[in-house]
N, C-alpha and C positions, 0 to 999 in steps of 0.2 A: 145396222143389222147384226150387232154385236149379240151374242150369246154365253153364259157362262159354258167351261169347259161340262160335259158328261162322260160319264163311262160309255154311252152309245156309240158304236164306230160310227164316223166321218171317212169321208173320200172328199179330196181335191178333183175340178175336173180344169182342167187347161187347155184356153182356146186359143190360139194363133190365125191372126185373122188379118190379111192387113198390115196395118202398122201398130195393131193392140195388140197387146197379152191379157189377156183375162182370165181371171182364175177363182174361182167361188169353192166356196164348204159347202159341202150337203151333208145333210146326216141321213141315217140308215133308213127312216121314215121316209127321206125327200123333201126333209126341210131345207130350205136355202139358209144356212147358217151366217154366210162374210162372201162380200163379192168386193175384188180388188181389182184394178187397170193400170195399166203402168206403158208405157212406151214401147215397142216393141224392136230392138236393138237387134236385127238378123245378124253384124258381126259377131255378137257374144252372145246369142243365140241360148244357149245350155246354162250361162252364169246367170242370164235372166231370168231363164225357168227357176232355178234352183232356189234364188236369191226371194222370189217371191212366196216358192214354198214355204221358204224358212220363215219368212213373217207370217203365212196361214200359219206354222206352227204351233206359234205363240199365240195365234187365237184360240186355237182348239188340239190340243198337245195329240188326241188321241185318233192320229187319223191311219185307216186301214190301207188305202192306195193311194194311187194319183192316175191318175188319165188324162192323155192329151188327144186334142183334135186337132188337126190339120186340114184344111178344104183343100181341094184342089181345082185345078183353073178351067 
């Protein structure tokens, strides 16, 4: 789902679900640009957010926010 970078703003949105982290690129259209899952570590919580942003980064340099969800029980 790989996408060359655009000048079009991107949004990260971040899912905490569980035991995932999920995290996808959308672009300003509502394309799904990059969807990533990674393990979801509640000790370090905030490093894993971060650490996954950091690699959407490098997919798409040009991103406007980030957004997270959280469900509740």
């Amino acid at each position: 789902m790989t996408s060359p970078a655009s000048s079009q703003p991107h949004f990260i949105g971040i899912h905490l679900c569980g035991d995932i982290l999920r995290a996808t690129i959308v672009s300003g259209n509502g394309t799904l640009v990059e969807v990533r899952e990674a393990p979801l570590d509640h000790e370090n919580l905030v490093t894993s957010v971060a650490g996954i942003v950091r690699e959407l980064e490098k997919v798409e340099p040009n991103l406007t926010s980030v957004g997270v969800a959280i469900p509740g029980s």
